[in-house]
ChimeraX commands (.cxc) that place a marker at each C-alpha (Angstrom):
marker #1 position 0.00,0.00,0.00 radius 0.5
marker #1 position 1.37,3.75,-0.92 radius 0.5
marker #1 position 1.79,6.04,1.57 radius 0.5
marker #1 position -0.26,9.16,1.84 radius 0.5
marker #1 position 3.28,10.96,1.28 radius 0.5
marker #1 position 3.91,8.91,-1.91 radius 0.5
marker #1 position 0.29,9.84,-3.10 radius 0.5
marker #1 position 0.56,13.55,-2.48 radius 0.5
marker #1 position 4.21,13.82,-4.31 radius 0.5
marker #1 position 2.25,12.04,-7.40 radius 0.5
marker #1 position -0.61,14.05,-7.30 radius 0.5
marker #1 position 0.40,17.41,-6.03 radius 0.5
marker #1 position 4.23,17.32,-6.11 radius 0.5
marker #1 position 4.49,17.62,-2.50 radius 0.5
marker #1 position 5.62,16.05,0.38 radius 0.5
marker #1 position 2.94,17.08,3.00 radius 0.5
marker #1 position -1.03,17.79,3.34 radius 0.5
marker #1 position -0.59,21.27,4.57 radius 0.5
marker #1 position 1.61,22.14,1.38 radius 0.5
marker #1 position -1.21,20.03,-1.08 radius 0.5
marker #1 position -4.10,21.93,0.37 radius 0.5
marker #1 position -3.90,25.40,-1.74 radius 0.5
marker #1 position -3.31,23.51,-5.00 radius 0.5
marker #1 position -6.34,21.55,-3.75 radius 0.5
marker #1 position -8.92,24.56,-2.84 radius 0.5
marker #1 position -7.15,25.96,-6.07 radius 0.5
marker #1 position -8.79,23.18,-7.97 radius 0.5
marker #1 position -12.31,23.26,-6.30 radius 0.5
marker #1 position -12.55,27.05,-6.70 radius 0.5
marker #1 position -11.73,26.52,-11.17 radius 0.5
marker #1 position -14.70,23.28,-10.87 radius 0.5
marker #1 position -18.05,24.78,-9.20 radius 0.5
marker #1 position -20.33,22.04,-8.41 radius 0.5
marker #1 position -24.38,22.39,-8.50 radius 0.5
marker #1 position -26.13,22.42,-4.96 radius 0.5
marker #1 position -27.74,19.56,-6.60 radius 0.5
marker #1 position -23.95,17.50,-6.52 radius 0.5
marker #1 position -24.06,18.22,-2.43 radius 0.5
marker #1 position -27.40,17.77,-1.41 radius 0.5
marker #1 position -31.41,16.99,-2.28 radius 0.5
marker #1 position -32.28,19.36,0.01 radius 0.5
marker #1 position -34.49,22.22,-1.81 radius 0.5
marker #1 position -33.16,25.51,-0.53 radius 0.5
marker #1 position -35.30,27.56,1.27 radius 0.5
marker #1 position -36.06,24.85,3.54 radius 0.5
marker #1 position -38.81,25.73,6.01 radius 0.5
marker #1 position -40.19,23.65,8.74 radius 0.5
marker #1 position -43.81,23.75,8.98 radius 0.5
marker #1 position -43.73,24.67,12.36 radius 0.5
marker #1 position -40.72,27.46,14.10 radius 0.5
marker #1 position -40.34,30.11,16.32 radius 0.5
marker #1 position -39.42,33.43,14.26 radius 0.5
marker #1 position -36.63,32.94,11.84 radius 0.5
marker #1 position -33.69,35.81,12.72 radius 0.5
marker #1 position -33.46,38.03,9.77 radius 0.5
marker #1 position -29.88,38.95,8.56 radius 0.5
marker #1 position -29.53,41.85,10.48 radius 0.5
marker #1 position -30.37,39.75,13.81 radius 0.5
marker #1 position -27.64,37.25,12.57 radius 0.5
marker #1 position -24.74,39.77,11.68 radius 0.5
marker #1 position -25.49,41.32,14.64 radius 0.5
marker #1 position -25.38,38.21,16.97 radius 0.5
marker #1 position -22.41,37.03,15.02 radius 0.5
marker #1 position -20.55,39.89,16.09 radius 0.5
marker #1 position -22.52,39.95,19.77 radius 0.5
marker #1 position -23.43,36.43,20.67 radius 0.5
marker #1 position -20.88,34.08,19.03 radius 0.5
marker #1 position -21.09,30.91,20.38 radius 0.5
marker #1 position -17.91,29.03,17.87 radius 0.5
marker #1 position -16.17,30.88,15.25 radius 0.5
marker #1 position -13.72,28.70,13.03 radius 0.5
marker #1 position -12.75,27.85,9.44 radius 0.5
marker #1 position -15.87,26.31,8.08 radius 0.5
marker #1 position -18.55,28.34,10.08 radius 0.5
marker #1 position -19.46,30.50,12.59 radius 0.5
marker #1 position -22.46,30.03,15.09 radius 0.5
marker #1 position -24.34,32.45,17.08 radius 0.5
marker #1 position -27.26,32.62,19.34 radius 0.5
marker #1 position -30.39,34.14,17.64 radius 0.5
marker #1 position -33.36,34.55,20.59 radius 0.5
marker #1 position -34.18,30.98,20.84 radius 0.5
marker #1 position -32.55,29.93,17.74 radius 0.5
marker #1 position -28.54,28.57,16.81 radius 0.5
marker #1 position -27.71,29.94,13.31 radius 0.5
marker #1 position -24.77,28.17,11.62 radius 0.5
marker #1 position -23.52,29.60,8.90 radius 0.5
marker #1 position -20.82,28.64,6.37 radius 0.5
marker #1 position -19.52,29.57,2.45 radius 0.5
marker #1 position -18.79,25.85,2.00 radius 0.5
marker #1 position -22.17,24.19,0.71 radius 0.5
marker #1 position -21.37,21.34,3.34 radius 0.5
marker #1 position -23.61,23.04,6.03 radius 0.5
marker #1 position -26.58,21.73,3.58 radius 0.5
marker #1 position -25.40,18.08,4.01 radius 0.5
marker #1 position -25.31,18.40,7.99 radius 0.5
marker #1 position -28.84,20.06,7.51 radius 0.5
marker #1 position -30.00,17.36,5.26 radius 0.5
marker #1 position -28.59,14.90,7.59 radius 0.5
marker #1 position -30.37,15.91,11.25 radius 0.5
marker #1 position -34.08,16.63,8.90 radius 0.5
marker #1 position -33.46,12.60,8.08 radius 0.5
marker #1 position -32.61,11.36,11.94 radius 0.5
marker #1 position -35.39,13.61,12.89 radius 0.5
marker #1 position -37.57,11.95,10.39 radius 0.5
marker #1 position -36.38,8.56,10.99 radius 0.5
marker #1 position -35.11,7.61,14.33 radius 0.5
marker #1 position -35.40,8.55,17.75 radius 0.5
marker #1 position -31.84,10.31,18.36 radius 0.5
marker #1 position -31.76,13.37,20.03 radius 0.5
marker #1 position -30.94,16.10,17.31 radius 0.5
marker #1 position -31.48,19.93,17.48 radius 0.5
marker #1 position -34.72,20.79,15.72 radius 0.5
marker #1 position -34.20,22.03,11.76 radius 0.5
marker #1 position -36.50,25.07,11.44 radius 0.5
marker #1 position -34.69,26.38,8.38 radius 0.5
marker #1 position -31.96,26.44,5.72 radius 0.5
marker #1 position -31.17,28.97,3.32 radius 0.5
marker #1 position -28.77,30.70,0.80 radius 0.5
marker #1 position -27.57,34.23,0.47 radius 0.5
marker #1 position -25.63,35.66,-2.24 radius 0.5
marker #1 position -22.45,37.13,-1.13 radius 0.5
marker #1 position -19.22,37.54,-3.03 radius 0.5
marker #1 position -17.12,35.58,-3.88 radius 0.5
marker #1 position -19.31,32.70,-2.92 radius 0.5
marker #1 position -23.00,32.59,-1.44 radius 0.5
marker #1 position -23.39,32.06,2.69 radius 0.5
marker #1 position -25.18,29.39,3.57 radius 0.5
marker #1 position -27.63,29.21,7.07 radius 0.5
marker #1 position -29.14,26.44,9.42 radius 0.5
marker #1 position -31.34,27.60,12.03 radius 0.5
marker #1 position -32.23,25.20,14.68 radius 0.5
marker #1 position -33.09,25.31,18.19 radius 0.5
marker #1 position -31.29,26.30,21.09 radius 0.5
marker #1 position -30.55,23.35,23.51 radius 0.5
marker #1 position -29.37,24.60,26.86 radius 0.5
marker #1 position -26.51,22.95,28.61 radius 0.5
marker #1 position -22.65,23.19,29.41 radius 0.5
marker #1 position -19.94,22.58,26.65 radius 0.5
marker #1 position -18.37,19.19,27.72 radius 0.5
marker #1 position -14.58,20.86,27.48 radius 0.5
marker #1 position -11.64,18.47,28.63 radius 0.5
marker #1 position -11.37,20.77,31.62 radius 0.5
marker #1 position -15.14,19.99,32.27 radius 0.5
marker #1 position -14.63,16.34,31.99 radius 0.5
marker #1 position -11.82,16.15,34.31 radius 0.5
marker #1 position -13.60,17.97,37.19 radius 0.5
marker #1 position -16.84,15.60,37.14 radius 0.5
marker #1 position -17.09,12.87,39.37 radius 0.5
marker #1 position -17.32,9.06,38.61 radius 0.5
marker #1 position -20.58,8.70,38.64 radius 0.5
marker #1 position -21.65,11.52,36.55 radius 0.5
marker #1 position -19.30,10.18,33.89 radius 0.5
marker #1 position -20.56,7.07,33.96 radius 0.5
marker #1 position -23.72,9.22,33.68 radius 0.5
marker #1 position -22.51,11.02,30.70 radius 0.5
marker #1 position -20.83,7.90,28.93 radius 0.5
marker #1 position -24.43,5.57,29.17 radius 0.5
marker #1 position -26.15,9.03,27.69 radius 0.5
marker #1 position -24.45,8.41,24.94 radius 0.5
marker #1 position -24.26,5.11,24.48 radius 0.5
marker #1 position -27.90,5.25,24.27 radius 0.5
marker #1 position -27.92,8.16,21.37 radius 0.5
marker #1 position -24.94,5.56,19.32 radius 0.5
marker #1 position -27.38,2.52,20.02 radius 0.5
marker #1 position -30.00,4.27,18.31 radius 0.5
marker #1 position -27.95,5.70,15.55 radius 0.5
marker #1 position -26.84,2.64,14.36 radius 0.5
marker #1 position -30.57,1.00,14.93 radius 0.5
marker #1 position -31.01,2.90,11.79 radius 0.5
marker #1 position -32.20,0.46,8.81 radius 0.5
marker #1 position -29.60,0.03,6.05 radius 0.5
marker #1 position -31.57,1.88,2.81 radius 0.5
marker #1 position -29.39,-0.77,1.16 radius 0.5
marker #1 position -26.33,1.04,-0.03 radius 0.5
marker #1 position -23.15,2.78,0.85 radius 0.5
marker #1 position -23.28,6.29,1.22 radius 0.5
marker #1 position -25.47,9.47,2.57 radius 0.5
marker #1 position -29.11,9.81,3.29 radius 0.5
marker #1 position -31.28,9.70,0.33 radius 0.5
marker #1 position -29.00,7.51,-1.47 radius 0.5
marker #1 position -26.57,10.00,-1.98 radius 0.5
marker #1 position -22.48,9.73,-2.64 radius 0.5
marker #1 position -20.46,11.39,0.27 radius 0.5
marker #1 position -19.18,15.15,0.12 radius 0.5
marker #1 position -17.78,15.54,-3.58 radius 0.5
marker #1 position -15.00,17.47,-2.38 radius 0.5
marker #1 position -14.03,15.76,0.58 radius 0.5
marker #1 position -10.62,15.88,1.82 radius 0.5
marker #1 position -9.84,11.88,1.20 radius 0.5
marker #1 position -6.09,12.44,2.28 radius 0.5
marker #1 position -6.69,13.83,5.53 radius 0.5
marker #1 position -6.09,12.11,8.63 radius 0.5
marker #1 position -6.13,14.52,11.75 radius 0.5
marker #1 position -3.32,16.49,10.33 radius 0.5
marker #1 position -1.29,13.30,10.96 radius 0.5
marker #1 position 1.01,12.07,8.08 radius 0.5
marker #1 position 0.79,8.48,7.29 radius 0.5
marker link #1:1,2 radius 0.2
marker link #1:2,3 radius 0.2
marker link #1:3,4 radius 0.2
marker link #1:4,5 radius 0.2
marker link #1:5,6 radius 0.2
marker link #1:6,7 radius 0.2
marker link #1:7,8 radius 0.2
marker link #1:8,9 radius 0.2
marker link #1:9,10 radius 0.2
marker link #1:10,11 radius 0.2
marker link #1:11,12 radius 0.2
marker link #1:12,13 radius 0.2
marker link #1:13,14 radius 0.2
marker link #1:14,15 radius 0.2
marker link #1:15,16 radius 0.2
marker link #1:16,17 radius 0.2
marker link #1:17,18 radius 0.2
marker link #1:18,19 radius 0.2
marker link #1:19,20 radius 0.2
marker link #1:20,21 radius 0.2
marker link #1:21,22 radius 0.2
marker link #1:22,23 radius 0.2
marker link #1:23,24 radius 0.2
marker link #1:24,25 radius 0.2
marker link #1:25,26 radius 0.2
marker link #1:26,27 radius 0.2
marker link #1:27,28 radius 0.2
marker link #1:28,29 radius 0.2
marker link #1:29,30 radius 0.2
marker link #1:30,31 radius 0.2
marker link #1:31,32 radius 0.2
marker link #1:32,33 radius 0.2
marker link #1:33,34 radius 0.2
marker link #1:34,35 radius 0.2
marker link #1:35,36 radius 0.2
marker link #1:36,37 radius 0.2
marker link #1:37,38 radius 0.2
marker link #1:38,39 radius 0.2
marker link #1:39,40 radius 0.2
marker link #1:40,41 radius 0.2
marker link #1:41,42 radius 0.2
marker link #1:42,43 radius 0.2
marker link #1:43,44 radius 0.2
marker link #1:44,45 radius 0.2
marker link #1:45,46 radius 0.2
marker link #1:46,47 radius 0.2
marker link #1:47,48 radius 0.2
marker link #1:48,49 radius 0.2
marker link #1:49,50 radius 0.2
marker link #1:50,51 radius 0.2
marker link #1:51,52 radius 0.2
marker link #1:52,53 radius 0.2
marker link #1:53,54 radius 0.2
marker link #1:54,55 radius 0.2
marker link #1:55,56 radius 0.2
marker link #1:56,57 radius 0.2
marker link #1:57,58 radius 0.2
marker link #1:58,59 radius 0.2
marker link #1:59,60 radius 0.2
marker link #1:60,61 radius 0.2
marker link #1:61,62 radius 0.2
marker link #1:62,63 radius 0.2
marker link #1:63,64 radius 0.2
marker link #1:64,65 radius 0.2
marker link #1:65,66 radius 0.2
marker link #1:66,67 radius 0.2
marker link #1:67,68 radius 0.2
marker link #1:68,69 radius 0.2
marker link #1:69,70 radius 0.2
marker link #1:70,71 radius 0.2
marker link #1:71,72 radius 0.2
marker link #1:72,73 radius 0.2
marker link #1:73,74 radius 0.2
marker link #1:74,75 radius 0.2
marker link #1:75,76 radius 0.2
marker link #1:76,77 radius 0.2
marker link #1:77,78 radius 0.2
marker link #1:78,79 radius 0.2
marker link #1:79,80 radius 0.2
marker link #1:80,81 radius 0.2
marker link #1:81,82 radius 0.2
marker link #1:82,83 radius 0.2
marker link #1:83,84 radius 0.2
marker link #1:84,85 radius 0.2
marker link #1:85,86 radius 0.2
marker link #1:86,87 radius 0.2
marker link #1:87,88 radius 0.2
marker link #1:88,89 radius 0.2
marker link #1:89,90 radius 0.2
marker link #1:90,91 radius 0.2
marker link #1:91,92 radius 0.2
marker link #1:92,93 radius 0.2
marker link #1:93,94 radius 0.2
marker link #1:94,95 radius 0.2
marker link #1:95,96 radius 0.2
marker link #1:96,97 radius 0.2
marker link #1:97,98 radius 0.2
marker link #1:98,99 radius 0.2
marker link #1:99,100 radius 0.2
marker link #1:100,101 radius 0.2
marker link #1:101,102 radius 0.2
marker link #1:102,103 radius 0.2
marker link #1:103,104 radius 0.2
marker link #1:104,105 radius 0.2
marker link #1:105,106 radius 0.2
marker link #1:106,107 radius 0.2
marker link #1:107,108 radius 0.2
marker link #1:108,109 radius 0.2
marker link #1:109,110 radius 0.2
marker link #1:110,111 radius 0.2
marker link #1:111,112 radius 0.2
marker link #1:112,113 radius 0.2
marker link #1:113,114 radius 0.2
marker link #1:114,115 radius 0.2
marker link #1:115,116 radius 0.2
marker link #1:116,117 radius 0.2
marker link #1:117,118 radius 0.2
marker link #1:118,119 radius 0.2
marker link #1:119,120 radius 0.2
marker link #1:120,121 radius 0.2
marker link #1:121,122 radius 0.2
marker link #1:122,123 radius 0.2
marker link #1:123,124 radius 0.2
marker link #1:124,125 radius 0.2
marker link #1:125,126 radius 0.2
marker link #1:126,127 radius 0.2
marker link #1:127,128 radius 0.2
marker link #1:128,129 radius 0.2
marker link #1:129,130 radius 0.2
marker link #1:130,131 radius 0.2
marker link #1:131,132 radius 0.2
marker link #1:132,133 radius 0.2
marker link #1:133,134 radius 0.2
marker link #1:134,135 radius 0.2
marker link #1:135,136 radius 0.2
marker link #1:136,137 radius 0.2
marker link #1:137,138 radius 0.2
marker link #1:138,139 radius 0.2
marker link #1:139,140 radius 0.2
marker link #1:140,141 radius 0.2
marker link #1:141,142 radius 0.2
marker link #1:142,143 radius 0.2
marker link #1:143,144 radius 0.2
marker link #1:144,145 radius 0.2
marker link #1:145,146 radius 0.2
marker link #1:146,147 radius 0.2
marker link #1:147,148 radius 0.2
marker link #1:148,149 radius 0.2
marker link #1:149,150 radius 0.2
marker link #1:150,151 radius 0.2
marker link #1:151,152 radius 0.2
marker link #1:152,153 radius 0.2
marker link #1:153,154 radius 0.2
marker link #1:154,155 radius 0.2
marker link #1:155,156 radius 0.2
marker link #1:156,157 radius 0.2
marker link #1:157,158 radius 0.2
marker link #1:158,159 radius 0.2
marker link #1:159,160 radius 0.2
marker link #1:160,161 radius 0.2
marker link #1:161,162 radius 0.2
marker link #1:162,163 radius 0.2
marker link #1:163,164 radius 0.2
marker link #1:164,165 radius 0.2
marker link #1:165,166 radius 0.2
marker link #1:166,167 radius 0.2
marker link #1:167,168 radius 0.2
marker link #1:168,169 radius 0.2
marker link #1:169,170 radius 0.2
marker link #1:170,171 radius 0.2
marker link #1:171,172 radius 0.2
marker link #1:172,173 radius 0.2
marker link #1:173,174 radius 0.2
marker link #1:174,175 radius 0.2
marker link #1:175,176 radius 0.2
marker link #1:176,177 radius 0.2
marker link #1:177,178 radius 0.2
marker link #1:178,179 radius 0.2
marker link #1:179,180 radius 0.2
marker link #1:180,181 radius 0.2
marker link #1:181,182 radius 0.2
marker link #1:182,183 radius 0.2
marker link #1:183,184 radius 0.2
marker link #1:184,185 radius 0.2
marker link #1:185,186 radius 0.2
marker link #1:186,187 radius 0.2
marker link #1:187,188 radius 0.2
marker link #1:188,189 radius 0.2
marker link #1:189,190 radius 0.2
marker link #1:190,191 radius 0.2
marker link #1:191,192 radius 0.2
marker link #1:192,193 radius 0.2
marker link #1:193,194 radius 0.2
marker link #1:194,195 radius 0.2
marker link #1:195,196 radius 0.2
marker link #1:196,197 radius 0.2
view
């Protein structure tokens, strides 16, 4: 078997991930795929049934005001009783598509969709999720550390319950995403953690 160092000095004429990555958004950016190529998901999506969805205003504001994450792919922010996610990568749609089908389709315990739309912005359009807020406490490493036995125990059968009913999930008979869809078209199949093989 090649290594992912022998692959990337083939294919990119490099030794490393970090140094393939440009030539690789490079290429994405000069091939524009269809929302259709990500997603079935028609976009505006729009539960039947949602508290007030933020207008833009209420989200630029809150994503200057109330960030809850900020990172490379998206930013999130705290809306009244709404999460907005936003991202300029089209993935956000697949994540969307993905909780609509475990809420449709399971019993794990997923944030509540209530919309998912597109706005044009340059060079690429923004992307939204709204869901609902669920209260709690981020589970940091710092957090972890300081709970007792029990209540990670606690914390551990929680989720063994959620994983239990993810995987309780009927096979639709095929390898891939919901819907009978391929995986991300531009995922990143060289990628391991940032870890070279």
């Amino acid at each position: 078997m090649r290594s992912k160092t022998e692959i990337l000095q083939e294919h990119f004429n490099v030794q490393t991930f970090n140094e393939a990555f440009p030539t690789y958004l490079k290429e994405l950016a000069s091939f524009p795929m269809p929302l259709s190529s990500w997603t079935k998901l028609q976009l505006p999506y729009e539960a039947s049934s949602h508290p007030r969805i933020p207008s833009f205003d209420e989200i630029d504001r809150a994503m200057k005001e109330d960030r809850l994450k900020g990172g490379a792919s998206s930013d999130v922010c705290k809306v009244g009783t709404c999460v907005v996610k936003m991202s300029y990568n089209p993935i956000i749609l697949q994540e969307a598509e993905d909780l609509l089908f475990l809420q449709a389709n399971s019993q794990v315990r997923t944030p509540t969709v209530y919309a998912v739309f597109a706005r044009e912005t340059k060079p690429s359009p923004a992307y939204y999720m709204v869901t609902e807020f669920i209260e709690g406490e981020m589970l940091t490493s710092k957090k972890w550390l300081s709970l007792s036995d029990k209540a990670r125990t606690k914390i551990c059968s929680k989720l063994c319950e959620q994983l239990r009913l993810l995987r309780s999930i009927p096979s639709e008979g095929y390898y891939g995403r919901v819907h009978n869809q391929g995986w991300n078209p531009n995922s990143l199949p060289l990628r391991s953690n940032g870890k070279e093989m």
